[in-house]
N, C-alpha and C positions, 0 to 999 in steps of 0.2 A: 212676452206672452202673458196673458192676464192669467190668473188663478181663478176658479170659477169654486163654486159649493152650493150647498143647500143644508138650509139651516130648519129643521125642526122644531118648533115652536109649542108649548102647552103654555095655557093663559087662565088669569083667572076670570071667574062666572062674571060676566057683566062687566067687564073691561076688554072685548074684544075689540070695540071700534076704537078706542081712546090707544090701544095697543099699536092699533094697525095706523092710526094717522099718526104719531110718533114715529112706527117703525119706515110710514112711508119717507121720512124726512132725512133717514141714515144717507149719509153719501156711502156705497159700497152697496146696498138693495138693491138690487134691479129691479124686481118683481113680489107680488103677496098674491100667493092662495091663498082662500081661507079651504079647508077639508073637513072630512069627517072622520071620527076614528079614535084613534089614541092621543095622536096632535091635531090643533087647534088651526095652526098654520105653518104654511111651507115659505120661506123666504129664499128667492135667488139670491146671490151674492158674488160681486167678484171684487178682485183687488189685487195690485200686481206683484204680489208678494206675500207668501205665507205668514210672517209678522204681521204684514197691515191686516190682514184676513184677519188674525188672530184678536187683534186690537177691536176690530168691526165686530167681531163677536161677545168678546168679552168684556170690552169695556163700555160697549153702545148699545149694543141689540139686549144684552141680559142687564142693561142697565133700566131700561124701558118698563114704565110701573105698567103691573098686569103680568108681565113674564117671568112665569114659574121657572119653569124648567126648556133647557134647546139641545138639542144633539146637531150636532152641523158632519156633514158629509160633502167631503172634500172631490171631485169630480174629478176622473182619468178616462186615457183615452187606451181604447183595448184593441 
């Protein structure tokens, strides 16, 4: 069973697009909103295992010039 999440994204002024075609290239992103609000963009994520999740976040996705800050939320089933 895959591991699913959703990754909260703030970016810096004027490197949204340069963000998002980087971020589309991650193996482990399924999918990029862009929103409005306090984050910038919502990134889908899965990976079949909480380590590799962890790796996709930490070492690729906040690696990504333009990305400040992410909060990632890890998805359950209720």
């Amino acid at each position: 069973m895959m591991i699913t999440g959703l990754v909260l994204l703030r970016l810096s002024a004027g490197r949204e697009k340069l963000a998002m075609a980087k971020l589309k290239e991650i193996k482990g992103v399924s999918h990029l909103s862009a929103v409005f609000g306090r984050w910038d963009l919502v990134a889908d994520i899965e990976a079949p295992d909480l380590p590799t999740m962890t790796n996709v976040v930490v070492n690729k996705i906040r690696a990504v010039p333009g990305v400040q800050t992410t909060e990632t939320l890890v998805t359950t089933a209720i």
